[in-house]
Structure formats: C-alpha cells, structure tokens
N, C-alpha and C positions, 0 to 999 in steps of 0.2 A: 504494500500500500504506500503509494510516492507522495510523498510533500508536496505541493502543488507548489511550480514554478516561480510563483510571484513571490514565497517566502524565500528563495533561493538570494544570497547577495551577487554580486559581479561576480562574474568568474568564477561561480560555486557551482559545480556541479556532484549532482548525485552518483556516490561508488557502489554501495550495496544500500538496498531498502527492502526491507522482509515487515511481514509478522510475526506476532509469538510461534514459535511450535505448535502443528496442530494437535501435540499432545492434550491442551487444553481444552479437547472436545472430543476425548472421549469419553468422557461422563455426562457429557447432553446425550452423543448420539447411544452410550449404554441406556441410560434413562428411557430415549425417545422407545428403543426395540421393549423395554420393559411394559411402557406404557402401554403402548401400542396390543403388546401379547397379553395383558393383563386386563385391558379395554375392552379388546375383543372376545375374551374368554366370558367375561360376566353378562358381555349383550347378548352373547350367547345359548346362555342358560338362563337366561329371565325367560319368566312363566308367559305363556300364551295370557292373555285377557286386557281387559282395557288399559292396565299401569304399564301395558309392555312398550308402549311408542314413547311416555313419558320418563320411564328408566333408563332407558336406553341413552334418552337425552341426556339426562343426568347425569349419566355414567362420561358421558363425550366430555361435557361440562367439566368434569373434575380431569378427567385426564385431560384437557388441554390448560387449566389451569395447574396442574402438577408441573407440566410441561414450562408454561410462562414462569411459574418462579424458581424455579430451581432449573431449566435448563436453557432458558434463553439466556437469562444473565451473563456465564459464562460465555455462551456465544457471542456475543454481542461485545463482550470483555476484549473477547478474541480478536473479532472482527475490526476494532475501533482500535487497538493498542498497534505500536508497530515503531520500528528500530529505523533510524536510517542514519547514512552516514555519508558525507560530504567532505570534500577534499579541504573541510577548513573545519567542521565543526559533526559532533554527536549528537542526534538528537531524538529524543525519545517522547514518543503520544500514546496518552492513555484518557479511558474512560467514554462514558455514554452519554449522556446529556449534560455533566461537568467533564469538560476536557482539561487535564493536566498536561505538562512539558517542560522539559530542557533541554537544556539547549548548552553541553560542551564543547568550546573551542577547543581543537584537539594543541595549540600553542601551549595548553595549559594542562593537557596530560602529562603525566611522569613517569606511567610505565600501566604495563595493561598487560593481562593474562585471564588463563581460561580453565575451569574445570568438566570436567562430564563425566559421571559414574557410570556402571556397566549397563545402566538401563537409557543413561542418555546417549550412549556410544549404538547401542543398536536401533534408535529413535533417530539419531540424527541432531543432535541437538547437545545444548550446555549451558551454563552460565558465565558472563562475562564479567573482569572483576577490571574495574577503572579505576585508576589511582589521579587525582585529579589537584594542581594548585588551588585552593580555596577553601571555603572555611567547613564544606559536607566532606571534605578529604575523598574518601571512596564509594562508589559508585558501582550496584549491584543491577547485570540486567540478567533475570531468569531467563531459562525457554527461548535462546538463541539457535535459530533452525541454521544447521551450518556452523558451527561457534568456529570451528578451527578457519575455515574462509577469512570469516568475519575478523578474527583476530591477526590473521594476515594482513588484509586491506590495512587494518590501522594499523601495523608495525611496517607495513612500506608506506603510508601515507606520514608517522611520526619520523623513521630513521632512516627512509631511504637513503638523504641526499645527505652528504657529507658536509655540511655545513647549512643544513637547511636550503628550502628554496620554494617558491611560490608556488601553493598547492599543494604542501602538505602542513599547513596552517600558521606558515608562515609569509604575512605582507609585505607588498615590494618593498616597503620604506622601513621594516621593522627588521633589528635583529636577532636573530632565533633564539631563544634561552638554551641556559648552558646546558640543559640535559638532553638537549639536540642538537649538541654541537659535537664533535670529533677532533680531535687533535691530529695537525696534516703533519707532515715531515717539514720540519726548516730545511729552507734553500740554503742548497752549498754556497761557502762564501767564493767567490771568484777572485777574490786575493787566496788564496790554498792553493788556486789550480798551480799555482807556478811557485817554483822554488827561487831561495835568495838569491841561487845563485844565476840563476835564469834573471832575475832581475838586475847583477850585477853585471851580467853579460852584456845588457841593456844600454 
C-alpha cells in the first residue's frame, strides 16, 4: 500500500512499500470458516414451522455480527497499517478511522537489525528493530513481510556510499553524521615520492 505521491518530498522516491504480514488474518479468515460451518449447521437443524424463516434470520444476524467484531477489526488493522521506505526517510501508517504515523529520517538512524523465529522464517516475515537519534531511541516494527529484503534496502540506503551521498538520506548541502561516514586512506605525500638525494641531484 504506496504513500500517495504528493507526500513524497523532491527527489524522494519510494524503495520498498509493503503491508503487515498476512499472518494477521488468519484468525478472521479461521473465524470466518468457523462461522460460516457453525451458521450453517444450526439453520440447519431448526425445526420445520413458522419460527423456522425467523431463526434462521437470527442465526445470520449473530454470525455476521461475530464476524464484525472480532474479525473485521483485525482486517481492516491489516489492510490500513503499512511500512514504506524512501531513499530519505521510514515511514510507518496505522489505524482505521484515527490514523497514526512516523515518519524517520533515515540521517538519523544509527544502526538497524532484524529478528525472525522458526515460525516467522517459514511465514516469511520478522520484526524490525531501528535504532534511531532522538529522544523514543528504538523503534519496533512487527510483521515485516520480507524483513531480510527490507533490512537490506536500509543498510545500502544508510552505508552504501563511503562518505554519504544524496539519496541515502543525506542532502546536497548537508554533511552526513559520523556514523555514516568511513574513514578513506590519506593521500600519499608527493614530497616521499623522491629521495634527498634525487632532490640534491636537482
């Protein structure tokens, strides 16, 4: 689910944009089969006579309201939360009719790493752990579909370039903080090249 373009600044474009893990929905769509088999089982076996058209209804009545509160929520959780990431900043949306967000510069990441246990390894997925300049320090995102990808992208978008460089959230006029920076080899001095006596020769 992509950011819509008008939030993007100059020159920001979108690297990876996901949703949570669709592990988040298998306890609607468990639900949904329960419902469903457990609906149909009691419309069932209701007795022939006049209560039978109005039972029936009832019965729909409760299973789609079982449905509405405990299994759309989650859905809808799902559907509306989502991860992206931009060659300047991290940004994360959640929520249903109050929307939450932040919004990480990655200038101001310090180091990012990934876990996934043996059940997110065969799901596909993990947790992302952001280590961030500012005063929330670290920064937990569940339910990362791909977490190793994703923890790629921002380890070449933070240390690709050997002394920073535009677009991996560093601006043209700005210079990269030290934990993006590398230390190059000092230039040979070009007085070394030639001996004294080369110079005396001179």
């Amino acid at each position: 689910m992509a950011i819509s373009a008008k939030l993007l600044g100059e020159d920001e474009y979108i690297v990876v944009s996901t949703r949570t893990h669709w592990k988040a929905l298998i306890f609607p769509v468990f639900l949904l089969l329960v419902v469903a088999a457990g609906g149909g089982f009691l419309a069932a076996v209701v007795p022939d006579g006049s209560l039978q058209t109005p039972a029936r209804i009832a019965i729909l009545v409760v299973g789609i309201g079982i449905l509405l509160v405990f299994g759309a929520k989650p859905f809808l959780n799902w559907f509306f939360s989502s991860y992206t990431l931009t060659n300047r900043r991290l940004i994360t949306r959640h929520g249903i009719l109050t929307r939450t967000g932040r919004d990480i510069p990655l200038m101001r990441i310090n180091d990012v790493s990934y876990e996934h246990g043996l059940i997110d390894r065969m799901l596909g997925c993990g947790t992302l752990a952001i280590e961030s300049a500012g005063e929330r320090g670290q920064v937990i995102l569940p339910d990362v579909p791909h977490v190793e990808h994703m923890h790629l992208q921002m380890s070449d978008l933070l240390f690709g370039g050997p002394e920073g460089k535009p677009g991996d959230g560093i601006l043209d006029d700005e210079a990269p903080p030290e934990h993006q920076r590398r230390r190059t080899a000092p230039e040979p001095d070009t007085e070394t090249l030639f001996s004294s006596d080369d110079k005396d020769r001179g």
